[in-house]
C-alpha positions in Angstrom: 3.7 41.7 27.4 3.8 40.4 31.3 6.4 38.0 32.3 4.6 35.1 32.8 3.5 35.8 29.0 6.6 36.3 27.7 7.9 32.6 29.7 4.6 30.7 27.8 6.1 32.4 24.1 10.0 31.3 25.3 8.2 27.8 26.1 6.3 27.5 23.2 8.6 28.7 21.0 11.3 26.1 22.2 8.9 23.8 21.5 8.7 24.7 18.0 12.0 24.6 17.5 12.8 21.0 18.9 10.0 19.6 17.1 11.4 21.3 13.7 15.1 20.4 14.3 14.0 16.7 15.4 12.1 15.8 12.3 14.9 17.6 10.2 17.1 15.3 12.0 15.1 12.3 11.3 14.6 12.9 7.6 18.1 12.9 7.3 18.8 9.5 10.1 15.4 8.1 10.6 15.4 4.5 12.7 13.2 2.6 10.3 10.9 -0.1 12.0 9.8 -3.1 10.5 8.1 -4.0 7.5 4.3 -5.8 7.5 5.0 -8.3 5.3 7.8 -10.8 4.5 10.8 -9.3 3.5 14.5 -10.0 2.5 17.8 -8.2 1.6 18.2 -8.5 -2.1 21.6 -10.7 -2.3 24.7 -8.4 -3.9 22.6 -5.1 -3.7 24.3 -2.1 -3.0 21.1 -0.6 -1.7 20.6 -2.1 1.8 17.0 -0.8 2.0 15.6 -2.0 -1.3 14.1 -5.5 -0.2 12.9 -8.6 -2.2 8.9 -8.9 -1.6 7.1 -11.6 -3.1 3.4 -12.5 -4.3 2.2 -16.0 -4.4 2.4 -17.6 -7.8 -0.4 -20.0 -7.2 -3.7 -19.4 -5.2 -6.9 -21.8 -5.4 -7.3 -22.3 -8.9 -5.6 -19.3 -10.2 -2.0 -19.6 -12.3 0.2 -16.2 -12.5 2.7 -14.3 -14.2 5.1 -11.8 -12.3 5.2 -8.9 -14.0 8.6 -7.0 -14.4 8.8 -3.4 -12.5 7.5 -0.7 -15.1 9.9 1.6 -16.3 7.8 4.6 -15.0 7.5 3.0 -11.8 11.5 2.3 -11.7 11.8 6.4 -12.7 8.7 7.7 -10.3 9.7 5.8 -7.0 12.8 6.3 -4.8 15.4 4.2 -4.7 14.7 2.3 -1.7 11.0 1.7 -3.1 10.8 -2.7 -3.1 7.9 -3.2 -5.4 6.2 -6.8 -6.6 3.7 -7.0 -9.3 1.4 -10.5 -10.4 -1.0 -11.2 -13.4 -3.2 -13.6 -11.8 -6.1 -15.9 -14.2 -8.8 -18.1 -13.3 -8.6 -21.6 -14.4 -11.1 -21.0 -17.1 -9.5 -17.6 -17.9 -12.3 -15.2 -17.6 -11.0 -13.8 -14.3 -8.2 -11.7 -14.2 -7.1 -10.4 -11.4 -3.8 -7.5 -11.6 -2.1 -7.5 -7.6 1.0 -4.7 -6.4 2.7 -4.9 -3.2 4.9 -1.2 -2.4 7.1 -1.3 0.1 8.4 1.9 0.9 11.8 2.6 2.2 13.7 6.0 4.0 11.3 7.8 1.8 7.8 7.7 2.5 6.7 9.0 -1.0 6.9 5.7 -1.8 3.4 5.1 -0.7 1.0 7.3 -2.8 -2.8 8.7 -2.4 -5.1 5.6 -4.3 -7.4 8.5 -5.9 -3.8 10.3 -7.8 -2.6 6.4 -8.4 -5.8 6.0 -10.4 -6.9 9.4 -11.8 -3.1 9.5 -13.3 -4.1 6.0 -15.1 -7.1 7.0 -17.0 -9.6 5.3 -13.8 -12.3 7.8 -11.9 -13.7 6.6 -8.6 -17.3 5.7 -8.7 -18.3 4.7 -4.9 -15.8 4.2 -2.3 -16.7 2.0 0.9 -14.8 -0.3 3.5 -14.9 -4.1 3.6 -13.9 -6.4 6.1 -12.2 -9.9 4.9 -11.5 -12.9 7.0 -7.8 -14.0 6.4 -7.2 -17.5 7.4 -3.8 -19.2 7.9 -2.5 -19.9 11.3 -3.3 -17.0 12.7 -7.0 -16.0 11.7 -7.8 -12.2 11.3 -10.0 -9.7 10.3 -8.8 -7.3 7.7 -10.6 -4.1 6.6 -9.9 -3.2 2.7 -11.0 -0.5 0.8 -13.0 -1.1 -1.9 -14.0 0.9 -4.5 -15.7 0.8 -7.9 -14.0 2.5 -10.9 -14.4 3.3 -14.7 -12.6 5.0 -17.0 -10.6 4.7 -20.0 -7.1 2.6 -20.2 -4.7 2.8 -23.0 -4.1 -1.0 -24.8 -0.8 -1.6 -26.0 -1.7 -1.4 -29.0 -2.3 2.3 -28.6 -6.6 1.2 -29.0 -8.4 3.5 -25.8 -10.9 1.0 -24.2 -13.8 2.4 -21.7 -13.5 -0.1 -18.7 -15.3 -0.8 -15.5 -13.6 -2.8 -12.4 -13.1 -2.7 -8.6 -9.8 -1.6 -7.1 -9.2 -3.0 -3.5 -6.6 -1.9 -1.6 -4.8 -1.3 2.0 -1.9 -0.1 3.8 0.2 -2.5 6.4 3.6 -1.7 8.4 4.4 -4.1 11.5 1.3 -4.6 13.7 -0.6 -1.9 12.0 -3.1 -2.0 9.0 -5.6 0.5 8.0 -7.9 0.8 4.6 -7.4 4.5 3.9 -4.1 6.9 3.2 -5.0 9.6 5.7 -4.8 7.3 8.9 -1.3 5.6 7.2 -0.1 9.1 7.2 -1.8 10.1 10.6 0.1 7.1 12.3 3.0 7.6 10.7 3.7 11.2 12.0 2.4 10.6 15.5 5.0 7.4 15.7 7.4 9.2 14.7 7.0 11.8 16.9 6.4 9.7 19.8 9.4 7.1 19.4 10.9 8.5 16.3 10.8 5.4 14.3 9.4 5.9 10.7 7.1 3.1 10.4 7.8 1.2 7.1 4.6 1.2 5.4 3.5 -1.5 2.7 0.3 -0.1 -0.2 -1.2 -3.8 -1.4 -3.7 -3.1 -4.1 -5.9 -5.8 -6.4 -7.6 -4.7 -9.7 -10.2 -6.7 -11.8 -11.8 -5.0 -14.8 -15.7 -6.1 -15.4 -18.6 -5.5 -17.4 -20.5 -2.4 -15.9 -23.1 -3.5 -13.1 -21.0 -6.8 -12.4 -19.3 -5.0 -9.9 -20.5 -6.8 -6.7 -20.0 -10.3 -8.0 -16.3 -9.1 -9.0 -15.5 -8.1 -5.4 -16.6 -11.8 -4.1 -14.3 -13.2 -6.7 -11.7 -10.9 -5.6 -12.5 -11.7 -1.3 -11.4 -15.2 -2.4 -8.7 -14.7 -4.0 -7.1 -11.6 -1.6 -8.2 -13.9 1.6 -5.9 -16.7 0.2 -3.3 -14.8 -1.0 -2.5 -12.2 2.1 -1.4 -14.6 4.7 1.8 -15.7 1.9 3.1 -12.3 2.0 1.4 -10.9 5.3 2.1 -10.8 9.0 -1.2 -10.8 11.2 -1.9 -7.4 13.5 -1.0 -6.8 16.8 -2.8 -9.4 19.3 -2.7 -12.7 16.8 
């Protein structure tokens, strides 16, 4: 091997090796940046990173109930996960609407891949595509979502298997960034950590109707309405509004 060879290895390999001890040493100390959304230390916790997140209770002519943190999602998550979780119900009640926020903490295995989240529920996706909804508020955006159509079968309490249809929307935000799909979270989160080594603090938002099979379409525009209302309560616009 010539010496100017030998000098590119030495280099590269040094390279190698920073890069490998620096994310070992930001696993273990990683400056977290801030969270998308509103967020608050819980009073009296002892974990400093576990946050309280809220949903709305009332949007437009919907009425909700919070629903309490699943034991399997208490058992699944890390620590520092902050989760919120809504019922929400149309006036007339023939419009139910299920909403999750998941805000992840040290640990980014907080956030999960949407396809596992659902597959591991009893739910197959059917067609996958992006869709861009105007939030309002004071500071008007464009969000991109993305929304798929899903069937499969979901276990009642009651222990009955019922074959179900619905639309699952859902995005990822951290502060000044938003993106519809898990690979470009990820994809952002390495490279900014690599470039300023901050580890982003991601947020998963997700919204789930169930619906009678070809109703699928007229779900989603119940559910724009609903989402575009909502968001700017728990929220914080992009970068540039």
């Amino acid at each position: 091997m010539t010496k100017q060879k030998w000098i590119l290895f030495l280099v590269a390999l040094g390279l190698i090796a920073g890069t490998a001890g620096l994310l070992v040493r930001l696993k273990h100390h990683p400056r977290l940046g801030n969270p998308g959304i509103f967020a608050a230390p819980i009073p009296g916790s002892t974990n400093r990173l576990a946050m309280k997140i809220d949903l709305p209770e009332r949007v437009l002519d919907f009425t909700s109930t919070n629903v309490p943190e699943p034991a399997v999602v208490l058992g699944y998550l890390p620590a520092d996960t902050s989760y919120a979780e809504r019922f929400y119900e149309s006036a007339d009640g023939s419009f139910p609407i299920t909403a999750t926020l998941v805000l992840m903490g040290a640990d980014r295995t907080s956030i999960h891949n949407a396809d596992y989240c659902l597959r591991g529920q009893g739910l197959n996706p059917e067609e996958k595509k992006i869709a861009t909804l105007s939030i309002g508020g004071a500071t008007p955006y464009q969000l991109p979502v993305s929304e798929w159509k899903v069937s499969g079968v979901l276990q009642q309490p009651d222990g009955r298997k019922v074959k179900v249809n619905g639309v699952y929307v859902f995005w990822f935000v951290a502060d000044q960034e938003q993106t519809p799909g898990h690979f470009q979270m990820m994809k952002r989160l390495a490279l900014n950590l690599l470039r300023t080594g901050v580890l982003q603090r991601w947020a998963y938002v997700s919204y789930f109707s169930v619906c009678e099979p070809g109703q699928e379409d007229a779900t989603f525009a119940r559910m724009e309405k609903l989402i575009a209302a909502s968001v700017p309560a728990f929220q914080l616009p992009p970068a540039g509004h």
